[in-house]
PDBQT receptor file of N, H, CA, C and O in Angstrom, charges set to zero:
ATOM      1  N   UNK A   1     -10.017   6.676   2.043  1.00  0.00    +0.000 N 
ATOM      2  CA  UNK A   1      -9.183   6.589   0.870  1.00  0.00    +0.000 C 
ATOM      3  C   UNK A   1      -9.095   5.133   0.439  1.00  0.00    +0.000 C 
ATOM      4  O   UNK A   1      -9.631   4.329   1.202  1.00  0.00    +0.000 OA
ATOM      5  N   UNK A   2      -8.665   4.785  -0.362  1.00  0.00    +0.000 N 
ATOM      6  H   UNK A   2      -8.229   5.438  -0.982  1.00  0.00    +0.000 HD
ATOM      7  CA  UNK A   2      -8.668   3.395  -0.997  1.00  0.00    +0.000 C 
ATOM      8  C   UNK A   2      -7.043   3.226  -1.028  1.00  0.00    +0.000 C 
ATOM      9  O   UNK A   2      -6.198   4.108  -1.177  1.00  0.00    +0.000 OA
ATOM     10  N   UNK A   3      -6.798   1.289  -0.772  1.00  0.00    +0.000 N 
ATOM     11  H   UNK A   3      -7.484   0.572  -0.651  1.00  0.00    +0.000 HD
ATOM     12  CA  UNK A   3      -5.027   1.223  -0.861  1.00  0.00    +0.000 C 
ATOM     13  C   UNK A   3      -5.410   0.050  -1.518  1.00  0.00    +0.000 C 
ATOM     14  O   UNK A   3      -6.509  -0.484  -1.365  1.00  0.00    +0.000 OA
ATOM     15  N   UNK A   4      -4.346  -0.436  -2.387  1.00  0.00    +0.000 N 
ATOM     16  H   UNK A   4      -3.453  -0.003  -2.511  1.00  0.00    +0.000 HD
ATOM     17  CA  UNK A   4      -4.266  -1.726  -2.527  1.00  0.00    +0.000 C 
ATOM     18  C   UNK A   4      -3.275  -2.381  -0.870  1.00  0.00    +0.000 C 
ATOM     19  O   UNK A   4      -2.517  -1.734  -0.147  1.00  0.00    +0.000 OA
ATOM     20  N   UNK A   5      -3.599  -3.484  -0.787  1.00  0.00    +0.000 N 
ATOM     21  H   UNK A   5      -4.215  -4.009  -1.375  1.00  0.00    +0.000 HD
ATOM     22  CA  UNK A   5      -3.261  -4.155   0.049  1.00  0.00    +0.000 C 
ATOM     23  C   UNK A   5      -2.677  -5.495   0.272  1.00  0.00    +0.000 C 
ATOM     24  O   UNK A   5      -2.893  -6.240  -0.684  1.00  0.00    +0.000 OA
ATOM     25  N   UNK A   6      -1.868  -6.143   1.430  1.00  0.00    +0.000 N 
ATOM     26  H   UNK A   6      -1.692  -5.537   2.206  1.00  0.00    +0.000 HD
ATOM     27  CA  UNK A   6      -2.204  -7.695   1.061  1.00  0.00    +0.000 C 
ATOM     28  C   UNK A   6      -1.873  -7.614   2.684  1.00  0.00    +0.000 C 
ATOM     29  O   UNK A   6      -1.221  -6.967   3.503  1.00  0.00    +0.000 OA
ATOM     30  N   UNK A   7      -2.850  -8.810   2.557  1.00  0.00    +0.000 N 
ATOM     31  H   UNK A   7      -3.380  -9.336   1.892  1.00  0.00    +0.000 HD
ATOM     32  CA  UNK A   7      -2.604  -9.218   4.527  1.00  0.00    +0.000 C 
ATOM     33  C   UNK A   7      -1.691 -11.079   4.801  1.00  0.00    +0.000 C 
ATOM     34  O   UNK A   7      -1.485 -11.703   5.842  1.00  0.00    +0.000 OA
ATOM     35  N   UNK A   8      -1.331 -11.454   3.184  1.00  0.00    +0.000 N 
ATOM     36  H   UNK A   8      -1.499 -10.947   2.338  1.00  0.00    +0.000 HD
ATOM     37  CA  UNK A   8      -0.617 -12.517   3.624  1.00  0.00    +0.000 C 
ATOM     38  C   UNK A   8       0.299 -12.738   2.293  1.00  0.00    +0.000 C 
ATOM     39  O   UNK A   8      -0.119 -12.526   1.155  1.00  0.00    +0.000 OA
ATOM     40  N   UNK A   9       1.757 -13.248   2.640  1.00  0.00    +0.000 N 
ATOM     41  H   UNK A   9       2.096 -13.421   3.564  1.00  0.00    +0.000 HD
ATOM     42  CA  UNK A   9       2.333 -13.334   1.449  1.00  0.00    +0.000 C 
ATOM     43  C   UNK A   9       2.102 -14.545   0.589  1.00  0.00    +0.000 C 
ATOM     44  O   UNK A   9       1.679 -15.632   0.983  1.00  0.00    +0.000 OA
ATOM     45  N   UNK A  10       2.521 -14.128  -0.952  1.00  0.00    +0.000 N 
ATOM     46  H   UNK A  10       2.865 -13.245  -1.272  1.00  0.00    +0.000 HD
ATOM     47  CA  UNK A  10       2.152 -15.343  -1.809  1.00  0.00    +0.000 C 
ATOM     48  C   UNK A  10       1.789 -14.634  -2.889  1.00  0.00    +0.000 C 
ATOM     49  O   UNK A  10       2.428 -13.614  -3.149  1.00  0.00    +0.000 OA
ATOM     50  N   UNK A  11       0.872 -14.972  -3.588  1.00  0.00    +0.000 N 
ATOM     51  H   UNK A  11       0.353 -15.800  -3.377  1.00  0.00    +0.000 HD
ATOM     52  CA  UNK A  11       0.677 -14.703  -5.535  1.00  0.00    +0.000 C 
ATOM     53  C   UNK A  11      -0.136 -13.361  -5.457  1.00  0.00    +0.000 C 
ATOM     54  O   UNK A  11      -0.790 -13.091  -4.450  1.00  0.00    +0.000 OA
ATOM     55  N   UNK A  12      -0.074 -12.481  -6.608  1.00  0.00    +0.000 N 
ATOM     56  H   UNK A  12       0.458 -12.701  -7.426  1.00  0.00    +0.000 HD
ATOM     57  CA  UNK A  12      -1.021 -11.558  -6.948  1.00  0.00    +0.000 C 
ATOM     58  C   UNK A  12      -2.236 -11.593  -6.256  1.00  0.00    +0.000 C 
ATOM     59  O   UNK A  12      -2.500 -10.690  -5.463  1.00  0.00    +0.000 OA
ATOM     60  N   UNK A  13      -3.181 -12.726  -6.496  1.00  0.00    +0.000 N 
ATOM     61  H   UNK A  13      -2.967 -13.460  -7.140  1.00  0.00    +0.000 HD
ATOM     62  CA  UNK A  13      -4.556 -12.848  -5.503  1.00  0.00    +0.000 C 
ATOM     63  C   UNK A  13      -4.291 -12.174  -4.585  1.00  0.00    +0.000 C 
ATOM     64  O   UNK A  13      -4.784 -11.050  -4.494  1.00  0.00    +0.000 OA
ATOM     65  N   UNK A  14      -3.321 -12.733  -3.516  1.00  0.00    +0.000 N 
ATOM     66  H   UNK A  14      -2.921 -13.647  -3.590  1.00  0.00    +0.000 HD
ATOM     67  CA  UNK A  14      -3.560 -11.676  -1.948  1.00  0.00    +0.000 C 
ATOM     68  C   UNK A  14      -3.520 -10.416  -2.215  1.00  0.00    +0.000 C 
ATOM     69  O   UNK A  14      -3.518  -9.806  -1.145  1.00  0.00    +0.000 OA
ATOM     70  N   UNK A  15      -3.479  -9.537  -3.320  1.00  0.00    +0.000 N 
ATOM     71  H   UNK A  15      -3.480 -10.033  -4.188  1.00  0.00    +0.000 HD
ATOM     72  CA  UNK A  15      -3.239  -8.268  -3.433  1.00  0.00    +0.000 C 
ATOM     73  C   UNK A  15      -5.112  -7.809  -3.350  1.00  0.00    +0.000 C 
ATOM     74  O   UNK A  15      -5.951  -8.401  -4.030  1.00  0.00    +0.000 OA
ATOM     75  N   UNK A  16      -5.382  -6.895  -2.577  1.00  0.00    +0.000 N 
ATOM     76  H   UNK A  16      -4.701  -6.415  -2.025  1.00  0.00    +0.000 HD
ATOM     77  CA  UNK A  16      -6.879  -6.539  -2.389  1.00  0.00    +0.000 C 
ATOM     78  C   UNK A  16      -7.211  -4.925  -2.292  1.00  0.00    +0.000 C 
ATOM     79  O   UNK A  16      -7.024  -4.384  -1.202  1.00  0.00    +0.000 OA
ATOM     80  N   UNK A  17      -7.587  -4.319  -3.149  1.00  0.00    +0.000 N 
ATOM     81  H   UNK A  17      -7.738  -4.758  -4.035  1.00  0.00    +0.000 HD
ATOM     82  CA  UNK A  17      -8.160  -3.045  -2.892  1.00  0.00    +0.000 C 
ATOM     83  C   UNK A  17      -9.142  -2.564  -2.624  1.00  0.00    +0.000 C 
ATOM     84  O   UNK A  17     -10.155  -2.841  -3.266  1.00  0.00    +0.000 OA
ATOM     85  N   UNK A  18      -9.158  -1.775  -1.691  1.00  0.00    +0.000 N 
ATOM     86  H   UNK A  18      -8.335  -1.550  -1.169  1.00  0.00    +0.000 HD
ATOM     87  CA  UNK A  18      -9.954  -1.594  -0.208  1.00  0.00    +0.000 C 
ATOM     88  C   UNK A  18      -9.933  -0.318   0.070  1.00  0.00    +0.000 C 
ATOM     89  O   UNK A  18      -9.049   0.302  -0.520  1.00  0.00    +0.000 OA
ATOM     90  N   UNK A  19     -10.931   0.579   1.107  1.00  0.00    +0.000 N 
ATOM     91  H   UNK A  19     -11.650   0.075   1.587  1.00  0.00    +0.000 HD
ATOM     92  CA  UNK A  19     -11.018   1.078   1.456  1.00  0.00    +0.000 C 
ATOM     93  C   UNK A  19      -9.546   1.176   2.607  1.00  0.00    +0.000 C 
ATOM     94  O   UNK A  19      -8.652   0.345   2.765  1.00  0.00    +0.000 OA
ATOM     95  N   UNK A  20      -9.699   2.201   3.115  1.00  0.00    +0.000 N 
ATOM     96  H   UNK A  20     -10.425   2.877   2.987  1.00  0.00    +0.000 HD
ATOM     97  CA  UNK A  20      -8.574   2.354   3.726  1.00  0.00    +0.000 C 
ATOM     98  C   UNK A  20      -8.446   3.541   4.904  1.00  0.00    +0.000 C 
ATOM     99  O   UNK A  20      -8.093   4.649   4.500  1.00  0.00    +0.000 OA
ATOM    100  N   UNK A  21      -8.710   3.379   6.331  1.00  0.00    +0.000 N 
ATOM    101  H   UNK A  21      -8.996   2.479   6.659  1.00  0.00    +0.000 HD
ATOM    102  CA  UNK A  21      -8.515   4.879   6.996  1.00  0.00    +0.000 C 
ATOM    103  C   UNK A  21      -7.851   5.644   6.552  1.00  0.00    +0.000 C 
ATOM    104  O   UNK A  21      -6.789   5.192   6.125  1.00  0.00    +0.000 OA
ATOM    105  N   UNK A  22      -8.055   7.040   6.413  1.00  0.00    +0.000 N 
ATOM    106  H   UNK A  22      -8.917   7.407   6.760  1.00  0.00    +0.000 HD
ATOM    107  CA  UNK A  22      -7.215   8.271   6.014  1.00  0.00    +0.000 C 
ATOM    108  C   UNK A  22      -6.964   8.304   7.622  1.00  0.00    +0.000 C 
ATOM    109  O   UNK A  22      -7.801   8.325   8.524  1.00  0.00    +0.000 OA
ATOM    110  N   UNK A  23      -5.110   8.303   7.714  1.00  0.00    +0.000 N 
ATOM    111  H   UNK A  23      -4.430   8.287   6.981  1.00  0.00    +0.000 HD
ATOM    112  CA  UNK A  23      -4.291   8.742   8.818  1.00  0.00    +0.000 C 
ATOM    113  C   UNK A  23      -4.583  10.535   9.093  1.00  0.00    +0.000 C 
ATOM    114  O   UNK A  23      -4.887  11.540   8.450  1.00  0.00    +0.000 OA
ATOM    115  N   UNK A  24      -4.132   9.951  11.031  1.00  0.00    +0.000 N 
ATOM    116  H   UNK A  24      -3.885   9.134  11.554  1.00  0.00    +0.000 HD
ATOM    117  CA  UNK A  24      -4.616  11.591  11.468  1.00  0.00    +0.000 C 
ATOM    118  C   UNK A  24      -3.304  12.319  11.285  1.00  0.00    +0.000 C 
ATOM    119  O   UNK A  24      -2.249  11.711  11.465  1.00  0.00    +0.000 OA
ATOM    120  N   UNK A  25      -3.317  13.168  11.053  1.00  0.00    +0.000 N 
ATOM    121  H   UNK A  25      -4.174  13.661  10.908  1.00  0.00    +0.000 HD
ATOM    122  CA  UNK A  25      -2.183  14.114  11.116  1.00  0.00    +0.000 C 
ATOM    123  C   UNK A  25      -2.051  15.259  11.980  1.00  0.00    +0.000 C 
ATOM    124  O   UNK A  25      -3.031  16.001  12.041  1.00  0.00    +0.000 OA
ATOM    125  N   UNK A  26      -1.061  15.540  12.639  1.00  0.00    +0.000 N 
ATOM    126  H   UNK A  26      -0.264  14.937  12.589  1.00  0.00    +0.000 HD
ATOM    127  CA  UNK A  26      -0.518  16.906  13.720  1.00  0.00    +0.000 C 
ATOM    128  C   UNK A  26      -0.576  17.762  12.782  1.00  0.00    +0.000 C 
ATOM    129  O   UNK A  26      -0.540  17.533  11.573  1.00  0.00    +0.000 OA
ATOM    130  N   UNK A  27      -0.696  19.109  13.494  1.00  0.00    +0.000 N 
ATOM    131  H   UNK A  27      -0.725  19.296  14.476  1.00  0.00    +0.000 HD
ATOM    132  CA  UNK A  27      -0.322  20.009  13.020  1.00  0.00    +0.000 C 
ATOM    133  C   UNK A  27       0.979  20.546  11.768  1.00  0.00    +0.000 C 
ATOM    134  O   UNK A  27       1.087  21.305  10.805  1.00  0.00    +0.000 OA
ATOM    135  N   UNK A  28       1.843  19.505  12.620  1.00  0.00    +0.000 N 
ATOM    136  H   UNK A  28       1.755  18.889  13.403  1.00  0.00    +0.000 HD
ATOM    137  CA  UNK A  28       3.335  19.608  11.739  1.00  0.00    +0.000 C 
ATOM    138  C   UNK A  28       3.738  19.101  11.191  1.00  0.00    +0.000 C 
ATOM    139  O   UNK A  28       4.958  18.948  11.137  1.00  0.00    +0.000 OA
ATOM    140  N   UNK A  29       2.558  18.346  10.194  1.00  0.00    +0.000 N 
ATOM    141  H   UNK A  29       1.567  18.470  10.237  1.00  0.00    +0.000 HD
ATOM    142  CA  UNK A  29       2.693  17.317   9.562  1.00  0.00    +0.000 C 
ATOM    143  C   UNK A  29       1.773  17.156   8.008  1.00  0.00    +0.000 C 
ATOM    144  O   UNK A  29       0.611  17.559   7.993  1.00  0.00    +0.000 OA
ATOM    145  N   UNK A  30       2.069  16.863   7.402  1.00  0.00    +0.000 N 
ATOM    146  H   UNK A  30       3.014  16.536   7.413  1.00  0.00    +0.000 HD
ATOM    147  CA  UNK A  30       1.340  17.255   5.900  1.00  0.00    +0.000 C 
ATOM    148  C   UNK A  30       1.061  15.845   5.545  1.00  0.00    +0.000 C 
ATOM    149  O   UNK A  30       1.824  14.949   5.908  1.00  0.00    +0.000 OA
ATOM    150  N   UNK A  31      -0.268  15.561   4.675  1.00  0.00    +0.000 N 
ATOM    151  H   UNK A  31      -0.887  16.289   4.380  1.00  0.00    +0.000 HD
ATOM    152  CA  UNK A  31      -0.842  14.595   4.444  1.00  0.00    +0.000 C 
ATOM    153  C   UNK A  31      -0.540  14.455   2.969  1.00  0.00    +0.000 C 
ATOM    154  O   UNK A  31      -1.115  15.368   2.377  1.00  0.00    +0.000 OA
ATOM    155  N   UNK A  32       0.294  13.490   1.938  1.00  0.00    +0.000 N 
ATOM    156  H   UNK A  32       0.761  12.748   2.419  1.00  0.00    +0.000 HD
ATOM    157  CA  UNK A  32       0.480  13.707   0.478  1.00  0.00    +0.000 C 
ATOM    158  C   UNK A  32      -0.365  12.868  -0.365  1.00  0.00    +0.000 C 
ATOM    159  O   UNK A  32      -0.040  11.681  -0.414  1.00  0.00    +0.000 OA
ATOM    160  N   UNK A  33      -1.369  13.233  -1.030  1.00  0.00    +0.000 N 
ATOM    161  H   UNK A  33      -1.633  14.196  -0.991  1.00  0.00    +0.000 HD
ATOM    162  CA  UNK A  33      -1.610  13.029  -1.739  1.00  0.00    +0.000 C 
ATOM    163  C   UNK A  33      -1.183  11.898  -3.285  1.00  0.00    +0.000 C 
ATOM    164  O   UNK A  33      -0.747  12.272  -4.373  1.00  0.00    +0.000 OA
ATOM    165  N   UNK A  34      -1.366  11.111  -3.030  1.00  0.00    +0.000 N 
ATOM    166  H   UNK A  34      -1.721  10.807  -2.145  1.00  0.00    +0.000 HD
ATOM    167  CA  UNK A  34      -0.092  10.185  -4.313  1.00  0.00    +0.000 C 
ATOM    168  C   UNK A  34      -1.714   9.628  -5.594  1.00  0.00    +0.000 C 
ATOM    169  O   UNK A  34      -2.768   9.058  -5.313  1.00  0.00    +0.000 OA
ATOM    170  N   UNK A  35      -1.196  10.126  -6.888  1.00  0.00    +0.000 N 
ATOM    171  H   UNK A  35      -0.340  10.589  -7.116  1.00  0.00    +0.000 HD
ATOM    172  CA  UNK A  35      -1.934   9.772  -8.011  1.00  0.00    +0.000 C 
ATOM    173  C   UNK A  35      -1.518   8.446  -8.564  1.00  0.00    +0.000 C 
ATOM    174  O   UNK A  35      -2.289   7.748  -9.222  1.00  0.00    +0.000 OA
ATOM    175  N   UNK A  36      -0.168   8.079  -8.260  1.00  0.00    +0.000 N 
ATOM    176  H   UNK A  36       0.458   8.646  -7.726  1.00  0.00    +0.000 HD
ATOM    177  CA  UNK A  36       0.076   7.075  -9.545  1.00  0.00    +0.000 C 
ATOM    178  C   UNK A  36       1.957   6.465  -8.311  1.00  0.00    +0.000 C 
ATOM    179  O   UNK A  36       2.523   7.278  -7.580  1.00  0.00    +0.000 OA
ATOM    180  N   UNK A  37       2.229   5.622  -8.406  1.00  0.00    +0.000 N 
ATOM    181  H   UNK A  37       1.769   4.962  -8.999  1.00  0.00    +0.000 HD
ATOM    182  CA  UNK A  37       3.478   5.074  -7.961  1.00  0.00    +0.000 C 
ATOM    183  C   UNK A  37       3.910   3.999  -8.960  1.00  0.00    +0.000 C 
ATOM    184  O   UNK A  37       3.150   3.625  -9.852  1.00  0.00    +0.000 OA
ATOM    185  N   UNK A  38       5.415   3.400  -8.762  1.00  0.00    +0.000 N 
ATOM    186  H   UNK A  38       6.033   3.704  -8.037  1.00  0.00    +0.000 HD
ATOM    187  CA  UNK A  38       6.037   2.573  -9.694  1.00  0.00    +0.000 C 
ATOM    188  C   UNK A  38       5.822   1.882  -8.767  1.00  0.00    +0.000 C 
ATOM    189  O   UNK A  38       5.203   2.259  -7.772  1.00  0.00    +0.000 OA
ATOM    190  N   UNK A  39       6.402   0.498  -8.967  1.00  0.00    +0.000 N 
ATOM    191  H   UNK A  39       6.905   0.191  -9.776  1.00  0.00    +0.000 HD
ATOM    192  CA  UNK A  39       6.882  -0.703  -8.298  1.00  0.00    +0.000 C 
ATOM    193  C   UNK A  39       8.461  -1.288  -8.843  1.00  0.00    +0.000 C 
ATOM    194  O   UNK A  39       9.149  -0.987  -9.818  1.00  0.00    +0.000 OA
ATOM    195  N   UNK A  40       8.592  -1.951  -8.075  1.00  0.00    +0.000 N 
ATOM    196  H   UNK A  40       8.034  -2.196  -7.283  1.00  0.00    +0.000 HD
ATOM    197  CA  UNK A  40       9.885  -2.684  -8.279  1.00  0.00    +0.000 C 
ATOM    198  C   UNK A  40      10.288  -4.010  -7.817  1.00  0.00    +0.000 C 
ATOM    199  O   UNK A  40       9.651  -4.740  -7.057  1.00  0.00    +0.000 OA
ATOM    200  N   UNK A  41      11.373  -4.229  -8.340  1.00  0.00    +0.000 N 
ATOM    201  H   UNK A  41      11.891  -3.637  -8.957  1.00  0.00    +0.000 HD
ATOM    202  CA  UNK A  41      11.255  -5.987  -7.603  1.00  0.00    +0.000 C 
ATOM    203  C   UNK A  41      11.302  -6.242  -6.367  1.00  0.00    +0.000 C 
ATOM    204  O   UNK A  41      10.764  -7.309  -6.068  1.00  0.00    +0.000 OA
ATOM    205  N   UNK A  42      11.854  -5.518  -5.327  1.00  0.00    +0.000 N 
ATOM    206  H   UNK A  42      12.291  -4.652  -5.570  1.00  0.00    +0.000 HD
ATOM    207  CA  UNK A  42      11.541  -5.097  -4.188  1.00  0.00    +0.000 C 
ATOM    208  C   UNK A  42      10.366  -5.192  -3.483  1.00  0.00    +0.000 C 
ATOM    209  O   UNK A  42      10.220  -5.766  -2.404  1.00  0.00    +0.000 OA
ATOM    210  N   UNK A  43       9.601  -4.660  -4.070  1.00  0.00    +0.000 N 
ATOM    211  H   UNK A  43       9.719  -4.194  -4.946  1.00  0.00    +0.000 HD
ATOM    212  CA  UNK A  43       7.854  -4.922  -3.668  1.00  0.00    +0.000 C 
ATOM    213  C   UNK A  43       7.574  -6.150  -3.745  1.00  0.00    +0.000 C 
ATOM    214  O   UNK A  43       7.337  -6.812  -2.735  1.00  0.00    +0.000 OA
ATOM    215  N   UNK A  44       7.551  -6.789  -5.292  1.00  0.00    +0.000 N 
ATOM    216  H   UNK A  44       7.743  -6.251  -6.113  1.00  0.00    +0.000 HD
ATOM    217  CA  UNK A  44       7.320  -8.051  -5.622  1.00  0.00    +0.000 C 
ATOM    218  C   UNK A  44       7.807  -8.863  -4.744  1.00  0.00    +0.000 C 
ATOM    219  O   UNK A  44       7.036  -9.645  -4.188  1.00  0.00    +0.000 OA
ATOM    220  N   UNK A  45       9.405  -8.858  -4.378  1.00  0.00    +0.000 N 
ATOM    221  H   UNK A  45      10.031  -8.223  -4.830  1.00  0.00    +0.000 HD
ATOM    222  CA  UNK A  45       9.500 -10.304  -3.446  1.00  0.00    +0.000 C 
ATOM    223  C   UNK A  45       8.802  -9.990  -2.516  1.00  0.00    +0.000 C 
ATOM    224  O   UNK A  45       7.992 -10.884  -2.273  1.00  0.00    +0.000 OA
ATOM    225  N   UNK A  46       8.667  -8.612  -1.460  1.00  0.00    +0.000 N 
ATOM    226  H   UNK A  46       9.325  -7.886  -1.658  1.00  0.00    +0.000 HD
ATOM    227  CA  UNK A  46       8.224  -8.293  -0.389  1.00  0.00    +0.000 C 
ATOM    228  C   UNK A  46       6.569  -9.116  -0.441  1.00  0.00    +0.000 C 
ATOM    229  O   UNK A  46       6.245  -9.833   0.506  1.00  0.00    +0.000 OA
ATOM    230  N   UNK A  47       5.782  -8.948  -1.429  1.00  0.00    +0.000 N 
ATOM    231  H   UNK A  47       6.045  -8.366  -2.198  1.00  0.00    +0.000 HD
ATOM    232  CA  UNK A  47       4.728  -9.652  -1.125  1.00  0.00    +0.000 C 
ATOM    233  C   UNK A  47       4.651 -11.208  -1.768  1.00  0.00    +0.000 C 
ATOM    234  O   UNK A  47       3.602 -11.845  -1.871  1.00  0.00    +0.000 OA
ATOM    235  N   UNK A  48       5.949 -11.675  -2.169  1.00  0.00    +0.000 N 
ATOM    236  H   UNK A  48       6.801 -11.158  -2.086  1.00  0.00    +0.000 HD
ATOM    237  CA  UNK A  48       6.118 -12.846  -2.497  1.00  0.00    +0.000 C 
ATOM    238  C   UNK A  48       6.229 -13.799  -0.880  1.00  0.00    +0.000 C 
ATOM    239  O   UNK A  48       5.647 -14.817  -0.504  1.00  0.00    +0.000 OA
ATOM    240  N   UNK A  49       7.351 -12.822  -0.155  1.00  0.00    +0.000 N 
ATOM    241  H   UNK A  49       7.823 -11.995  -0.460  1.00  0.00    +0.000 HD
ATOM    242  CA  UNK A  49       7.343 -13.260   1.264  1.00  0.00    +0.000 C 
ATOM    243  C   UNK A  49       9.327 -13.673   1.243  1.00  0.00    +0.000 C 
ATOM    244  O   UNK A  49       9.881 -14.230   2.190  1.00  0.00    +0.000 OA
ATOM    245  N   UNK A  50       9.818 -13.375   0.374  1.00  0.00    +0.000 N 
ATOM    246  H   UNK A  50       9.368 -12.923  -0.395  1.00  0.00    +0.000 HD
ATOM    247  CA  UNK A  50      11.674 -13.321   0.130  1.00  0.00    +0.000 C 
ATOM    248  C   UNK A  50      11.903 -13.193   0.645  1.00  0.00    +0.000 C 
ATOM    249  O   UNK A  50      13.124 -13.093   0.771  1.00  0.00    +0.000 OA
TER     250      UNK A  50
């Protein structure tokens, strides 16, 4: 599957989209599918490094 990513905090640049392992899942456990997500400022500082 593909994620965007970042492996260090700081500006947009570190943001990298990549391939990505698809996680294993148990039996009792459902794998979701996501088309589209928001963001929020939350995220932003989070990869600002706040």
């Amino acid at each position: 599957m593909k994620a965007t990513v970042f492996k260090e905090h700081g500006s947009v640049d570190n943001l990298v989209y990549t391939d990505f392992a698809e996680p294993e899942i148990s039996p009792s456990e459902v794998l979701v599918k996501v088309k589209a997500c928001g963001i929020n400022h939350l995220d932003i500082w989070v990869r600002e490094g706040i």
